[in-house]
N, C-alpha and C positions, 0 to 999 in steps of 0.2 A: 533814704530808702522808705518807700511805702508800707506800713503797715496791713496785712494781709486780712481779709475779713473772710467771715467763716459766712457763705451762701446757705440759703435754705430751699431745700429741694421737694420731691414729693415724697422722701423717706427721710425729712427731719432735715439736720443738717449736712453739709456735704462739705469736705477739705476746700480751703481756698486756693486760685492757682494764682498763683507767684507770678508777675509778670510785670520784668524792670520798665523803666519808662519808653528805652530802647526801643523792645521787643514793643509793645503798645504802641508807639509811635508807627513803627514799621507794618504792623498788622493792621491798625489802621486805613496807613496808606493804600496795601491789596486790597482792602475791602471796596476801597472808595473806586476804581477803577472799572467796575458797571453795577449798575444798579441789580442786576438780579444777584451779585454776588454778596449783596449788602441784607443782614441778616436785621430785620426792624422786631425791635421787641418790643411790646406794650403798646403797637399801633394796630388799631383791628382795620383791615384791609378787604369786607366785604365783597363779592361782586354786587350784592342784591344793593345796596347803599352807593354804591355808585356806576351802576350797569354801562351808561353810557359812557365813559369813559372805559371801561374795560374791552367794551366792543369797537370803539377806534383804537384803541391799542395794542389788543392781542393781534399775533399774526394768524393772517388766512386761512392757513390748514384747520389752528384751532376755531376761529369764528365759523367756518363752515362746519365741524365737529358737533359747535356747540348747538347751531342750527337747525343741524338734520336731528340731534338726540333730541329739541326738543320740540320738533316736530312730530318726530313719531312717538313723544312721552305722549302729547296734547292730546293725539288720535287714538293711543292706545286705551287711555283715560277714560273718553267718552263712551268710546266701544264696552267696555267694564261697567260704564253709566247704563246702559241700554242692556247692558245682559241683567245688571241687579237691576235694575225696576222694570225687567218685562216688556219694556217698550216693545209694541209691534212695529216690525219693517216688512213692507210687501218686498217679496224678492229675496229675505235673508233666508236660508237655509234654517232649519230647527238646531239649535245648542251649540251653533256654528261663530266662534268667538272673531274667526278672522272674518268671515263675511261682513260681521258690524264693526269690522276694522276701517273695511274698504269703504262700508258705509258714511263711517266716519271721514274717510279720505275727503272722498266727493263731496259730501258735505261742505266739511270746512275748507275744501277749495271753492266752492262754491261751482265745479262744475252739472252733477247730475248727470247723469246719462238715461236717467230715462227707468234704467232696471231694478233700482230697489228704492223705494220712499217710503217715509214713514207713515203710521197708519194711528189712528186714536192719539189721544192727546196728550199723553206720558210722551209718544213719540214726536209729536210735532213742538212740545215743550224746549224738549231737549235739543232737537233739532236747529229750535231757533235759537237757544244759547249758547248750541255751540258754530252757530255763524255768524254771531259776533264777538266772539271770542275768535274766529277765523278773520274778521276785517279788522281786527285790532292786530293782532299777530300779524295777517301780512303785512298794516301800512307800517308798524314798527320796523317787520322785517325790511322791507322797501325801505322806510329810512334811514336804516342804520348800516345799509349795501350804497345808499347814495351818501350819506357822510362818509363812508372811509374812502371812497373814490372821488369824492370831491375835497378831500381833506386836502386842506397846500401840503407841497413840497419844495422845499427852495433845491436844484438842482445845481448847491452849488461845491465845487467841490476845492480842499485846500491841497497844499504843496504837503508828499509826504514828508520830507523837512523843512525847518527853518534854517534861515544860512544869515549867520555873522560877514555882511559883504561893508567894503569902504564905499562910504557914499560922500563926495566932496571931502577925503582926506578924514573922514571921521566915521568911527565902526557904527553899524546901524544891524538892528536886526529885521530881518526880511522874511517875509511869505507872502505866498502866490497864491490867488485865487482865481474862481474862473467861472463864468455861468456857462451852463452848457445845454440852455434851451435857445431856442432861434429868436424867440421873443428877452427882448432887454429888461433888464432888474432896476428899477428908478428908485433915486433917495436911498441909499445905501446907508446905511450905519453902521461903524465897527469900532467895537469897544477891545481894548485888550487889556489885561490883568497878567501880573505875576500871583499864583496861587499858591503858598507856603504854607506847612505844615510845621507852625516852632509849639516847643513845649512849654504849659504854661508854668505860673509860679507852685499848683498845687499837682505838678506831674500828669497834667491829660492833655492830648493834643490839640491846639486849635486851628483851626483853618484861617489864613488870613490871606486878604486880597488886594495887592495894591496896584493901582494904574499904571499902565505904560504907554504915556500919550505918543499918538501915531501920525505922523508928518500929512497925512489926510485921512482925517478916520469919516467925511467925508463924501462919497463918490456920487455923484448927480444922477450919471446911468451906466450898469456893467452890462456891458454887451461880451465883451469878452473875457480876458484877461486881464489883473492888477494887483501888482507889488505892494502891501502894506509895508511899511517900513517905521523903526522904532531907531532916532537914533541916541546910540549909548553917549550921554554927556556924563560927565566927573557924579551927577547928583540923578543919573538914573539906578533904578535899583538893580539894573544887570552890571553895575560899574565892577571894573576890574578885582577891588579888593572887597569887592562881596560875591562872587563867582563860586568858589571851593565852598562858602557856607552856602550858599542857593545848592549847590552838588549834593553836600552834604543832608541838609533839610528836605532832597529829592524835590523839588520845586519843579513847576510846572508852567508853562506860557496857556492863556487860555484865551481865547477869539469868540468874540460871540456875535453876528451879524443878524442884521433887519433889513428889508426890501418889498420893495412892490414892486409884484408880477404885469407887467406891463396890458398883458390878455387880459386877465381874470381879474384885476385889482384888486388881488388877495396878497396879505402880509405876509410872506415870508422871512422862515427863520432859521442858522444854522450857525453851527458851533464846531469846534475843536481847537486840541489841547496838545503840547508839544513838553514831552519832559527834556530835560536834558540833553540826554544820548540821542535825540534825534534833531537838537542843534547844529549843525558845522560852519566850522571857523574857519573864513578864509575863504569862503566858497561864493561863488554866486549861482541865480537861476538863468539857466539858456534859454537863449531866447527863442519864442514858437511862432513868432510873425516874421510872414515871408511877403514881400510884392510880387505879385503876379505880373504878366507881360503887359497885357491889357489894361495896369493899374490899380486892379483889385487886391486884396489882401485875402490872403490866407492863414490860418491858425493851425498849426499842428501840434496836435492835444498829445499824440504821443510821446512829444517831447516834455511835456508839461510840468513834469516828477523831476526829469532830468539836471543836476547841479553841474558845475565846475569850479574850477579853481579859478579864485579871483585875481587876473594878473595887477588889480592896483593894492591887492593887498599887502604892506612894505613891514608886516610883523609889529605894527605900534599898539597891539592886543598880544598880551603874552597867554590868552586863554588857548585852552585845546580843545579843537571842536570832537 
């Protein structure tokens, strides 16, 4: 049993919480299950220290959020510049804050219309810095609207289970993958991992990762569909009498693939993970290729997800899927 240490808070010390290896082990595990659920302490996480990555990262609603507030910070800014130092603007109304608002709009858009500019050289100062502070903001803006829409995406998507199917008389574990752009994915790569969660000698969890080589990990070019396949011999680490401890440990299958976009010859990348309970045994994937009349092949994606029972499976796996 862990001895319990007394935390130091912002009022001095504060009670320790108790908490067996078990319960740590298992709360762990929840954490680890998305990343915003993952609570990082002692990591300082800036936006200003790494912008660009925040900005390919956050979704849309917020980049546009973040956009518009500081578009109209920037113009409100300058307009407040022009009202404390007097600047004259021909055209702006007297004591009139939103008029050198608008002033500011057209400005750092660089349009003009013609109806207010500025006059003396407080205004023409100001003017000029802040239209280049307006051609620095847009191209940033411009470029950081074309990196997230040029950004890859591998479109590619996995079988929501994995299926324990007999392949040649021998159990194999199986998932299904699938590009689902019209252009082909060349040079595939795919690594797979058992990812286990055992406790170590001094009671805190460790993550460990061990290979589960795949009958072609492989694939020249995916155009459509393909079976990766893992199969179970006596010395892989899904073998029989390590099953119930992999259950136990809540163990995870994890797939991590590489490709080139055949269009763009951009590297694509794409990942997932299968715990347990969405293993089954016994089962195989249906098949989605059909020949047409004419010779052509068809793909039906809606069957894609869809498993069955494997009839060559004769029970020489006493696992439950």
């Amino acid at each position: 049993m862990m001895k319990p240490r007394w935390r130091r808070g912002g009022k001095g010390l504060r009670p320790p919480v108790v908490l067996d290896p078990e319960h740590r082990f298992r709360a762990h595990l929840i954490q680890e299950q998305g990343d915003g659920d993952v609570q990082r302490i002692g990591l300082a996480d800036s936006i200003w220290t790494d912008i660009y990555h925040h900005l390919l990262t956050m979704s849309w609603p917020g980049f546009m959020l973040w956009s518009v507030a500081l578009y109209f910070m920037v113009n409100f800014v300058f307009a407040l510049l022009y009202a404390a130092t007097g600047a004259t603007v021909g055209g702006v109304r007297p004591h009139r804050l939103d008029d050198l608002f608008f002033f500011s709009v057209q400005t750092f858009s660089t349009v003009g219309y013609g109806t207010m500019a500025p006059e003396g050289p407080t205004a023409n100062i100001l003017s000029t810095v802040e239209l280049y502070v307006g051609m620095l903001v847009n191209a940033l803006g411009t470029g950081a609207v074309f990196a997230r829409f040029a950004r890859p995406r591998a479109r590619v998507i996995f079988s929501r289970h994995a299926v324990i199917s007999s392949e040649h008389g021998m159990p194999a574990l199986c998932v299904r993958i699938a590009n689902c752009r019209r252009s082909a994915l060349l040079s595939v790569d795919v690594e797979a991992a058992l990812a286990q969660y055992v406790m170590g000698e001094n009671g805190h969890p460790v993550r460990r990762f061990v290979p589960l080589p795949l009958l072609q990990p492989h694939i020249p070019i995916l155009r459509f569909a393909f079976v990766l396949a893992h199969v179970i011999e006596k010395d892989s680490p899904l073998a029989e009498h390590l099953y119930k401890q992999l259950l136990g440990e809540q163990a995870e299958v994890m797939l991590t693939l590489t490709g080139t976009d055949e269009v763009t010859g951009q590297t694509m990348l794409a990942r997932a993970s299968y715990r347990f309970e969405r293993i089954k045994t016994g089962h195989r994937f249906v098949d989605i290729l059909d020949l047409r009349e004419g010779g052509g092949i068809a793909v039906d994606y809606r069957r894609f997800h869809d498993i069955e029972e494997d009839a060559r499976w004769n029970g020489q796996d006493a696992r439950e899927g």
